[in-house]
C-alpha positions in Angstrom: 0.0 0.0 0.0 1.7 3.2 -0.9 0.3 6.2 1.2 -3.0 5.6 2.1 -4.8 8.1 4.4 -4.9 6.7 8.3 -8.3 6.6 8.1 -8.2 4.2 5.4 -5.8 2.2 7.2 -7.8 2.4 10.6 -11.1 1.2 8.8 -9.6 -1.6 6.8 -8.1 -2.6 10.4 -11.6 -2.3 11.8 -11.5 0.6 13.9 -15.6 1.4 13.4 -14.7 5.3 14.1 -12.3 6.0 11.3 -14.8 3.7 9.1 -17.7 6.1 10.5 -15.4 9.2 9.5 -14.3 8.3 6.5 -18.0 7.5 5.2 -19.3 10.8 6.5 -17.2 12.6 4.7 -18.2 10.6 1.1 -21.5 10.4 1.8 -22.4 13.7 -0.4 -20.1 12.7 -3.0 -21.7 9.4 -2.9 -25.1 10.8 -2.9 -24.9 12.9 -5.6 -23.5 10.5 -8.2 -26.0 8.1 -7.1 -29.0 10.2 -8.1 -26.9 11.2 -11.4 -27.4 7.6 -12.1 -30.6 6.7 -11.1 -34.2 8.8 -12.4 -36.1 8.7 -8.7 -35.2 10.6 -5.5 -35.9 6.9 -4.2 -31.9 6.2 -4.1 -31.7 6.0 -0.4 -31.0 1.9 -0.4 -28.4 2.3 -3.7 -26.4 5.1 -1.6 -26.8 2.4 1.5 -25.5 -0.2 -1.1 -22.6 2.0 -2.2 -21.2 2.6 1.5 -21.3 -0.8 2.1 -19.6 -2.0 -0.8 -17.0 1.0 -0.3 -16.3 -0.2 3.6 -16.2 -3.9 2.2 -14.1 -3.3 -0.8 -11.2 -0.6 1.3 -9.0 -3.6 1.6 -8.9 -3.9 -2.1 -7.9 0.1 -2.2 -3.8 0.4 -2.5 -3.6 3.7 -2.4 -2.2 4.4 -6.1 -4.6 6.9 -6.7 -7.2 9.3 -4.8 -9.5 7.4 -2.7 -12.1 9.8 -4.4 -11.8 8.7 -7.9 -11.5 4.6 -6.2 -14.8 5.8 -4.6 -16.4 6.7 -7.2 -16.1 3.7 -9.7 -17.5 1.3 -6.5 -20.4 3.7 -6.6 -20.7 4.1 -10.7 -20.8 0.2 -10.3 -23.0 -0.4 -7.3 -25.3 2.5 -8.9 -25.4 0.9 -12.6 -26.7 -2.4 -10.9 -29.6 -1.0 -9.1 -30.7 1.0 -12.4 -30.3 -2.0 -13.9 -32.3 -3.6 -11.3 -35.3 -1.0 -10.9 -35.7 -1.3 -15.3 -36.3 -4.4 -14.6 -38.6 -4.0 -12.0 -40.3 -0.9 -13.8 -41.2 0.8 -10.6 -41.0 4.7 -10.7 -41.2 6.5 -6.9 -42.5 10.2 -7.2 -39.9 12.8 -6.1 -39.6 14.3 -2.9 -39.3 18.4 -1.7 -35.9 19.1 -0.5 -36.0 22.6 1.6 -32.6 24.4 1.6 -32.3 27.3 3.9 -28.7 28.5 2.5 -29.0 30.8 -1.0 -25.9 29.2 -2.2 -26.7 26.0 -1.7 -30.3 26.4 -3.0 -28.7 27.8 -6.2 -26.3 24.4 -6.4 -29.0 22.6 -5.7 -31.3 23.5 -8.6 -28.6 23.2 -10.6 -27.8 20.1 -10.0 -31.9 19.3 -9.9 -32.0 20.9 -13.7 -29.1 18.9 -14.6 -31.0 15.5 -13.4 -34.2 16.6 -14.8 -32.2 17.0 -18.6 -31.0 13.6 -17.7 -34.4 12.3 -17.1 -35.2 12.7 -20.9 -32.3 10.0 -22.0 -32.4 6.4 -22.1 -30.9 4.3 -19.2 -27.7 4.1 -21.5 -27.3 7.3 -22.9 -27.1 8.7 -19.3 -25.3 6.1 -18.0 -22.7 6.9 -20.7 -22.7 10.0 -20.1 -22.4 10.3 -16.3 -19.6 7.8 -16.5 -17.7 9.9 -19.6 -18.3 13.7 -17.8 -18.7 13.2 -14.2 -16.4 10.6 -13.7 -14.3 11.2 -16.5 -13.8 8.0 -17.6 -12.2 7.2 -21.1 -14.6 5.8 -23.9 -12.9 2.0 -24.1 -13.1 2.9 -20.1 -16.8 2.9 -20.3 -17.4 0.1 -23.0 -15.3 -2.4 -20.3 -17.2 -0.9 -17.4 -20.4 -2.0 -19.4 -19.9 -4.7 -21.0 -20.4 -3.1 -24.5 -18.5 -2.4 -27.8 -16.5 1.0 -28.0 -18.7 2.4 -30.8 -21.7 1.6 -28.9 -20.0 3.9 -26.0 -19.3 6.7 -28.7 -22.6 6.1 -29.9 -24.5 7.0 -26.7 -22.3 9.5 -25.9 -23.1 11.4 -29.1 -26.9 10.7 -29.3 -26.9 11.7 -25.4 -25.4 15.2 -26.1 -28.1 15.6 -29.3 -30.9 15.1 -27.0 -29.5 17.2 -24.1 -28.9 19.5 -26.8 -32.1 19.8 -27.9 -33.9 19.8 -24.4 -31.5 22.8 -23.5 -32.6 24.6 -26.6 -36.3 23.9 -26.4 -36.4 25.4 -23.0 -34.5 28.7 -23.8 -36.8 31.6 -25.6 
């Protein structure tokens, strides 16, 4: 393990408090790409998912890179599975209000809610594609082995993702 943060060290070791710390701290970051991922405010149980399969798979984290990006593709991966899941379920949960008190965080907020809500309009792939390509900046052959498809089928939703966004953006302006 080349320099890896106490924390991670302490948790792997099983000291619950560092484990506790460390997840505190992700859990936003974990949050947020979870709902990039998934079309319902219903992503309480993936997020759940995610931080478990984080804490179970630190011993598998050497350090070689930020703990952030290591984070991430557990929760790209953990958050994939449950869309997966839910299409095949076809159950849609209606979204809840969120009330934000701070201006600045209201405005980040409905950002990010306008951002999900262009999303909404894509196919499962297209924005899976595309959350895995600009959020986590993975590589196109990146994406095609995370998902089991052909590289062209990766540049294909990619493009076809940005024409619809495109076009939602630009049916919305005046």
């Amino acid at each position: 393990m080349s320099s890896v943060d106490p924390r991670v060290a302490s948790a792997i070791a099983g000291d619950r408090a560092a484990a506790t710390s460390l997840l505190a701290e992700l859990m936003p970051r974990v949050r947020n790409l979870v709902r990039y991922f998934l079309r319902t405010d219903d992503i309480d149980d993936t997020v759940q998912e995610a931080l478990i399969a984080i804490v179970r798979g630190l011993p598998t984290y050497r350090g070689d890179g930020k703990l952030a990006s290591w984070t991430d593709r557990v929760v790209a991966r953990v958050a994939i599975e449950a869309s997966r899941r839910k299409r095949t379920e076809s159950k849609r949960h209606a979204e809840e209000d969120v009330e934000i008190a701070d201006p600045r965080a209201q405005s980040d907020y409905l950002a990010r809610r306008r951002l999900v809500a262009a999303l909404d309009v894509l196919s499962d792939e297209m924005r899976e594609a595309l959350v895995l390509h600009h959020v986590l900046e993975m590589s196109v052959p990146e994406i095609a082995g995370e998902l089991d498809v052909p590289v062209e089928t990766v540049r294909s939703r990619l493009r076809n993702g940005r024409e619809a966004l495109r076009a939602r953006v630009e049916e919305k302006e005046p």
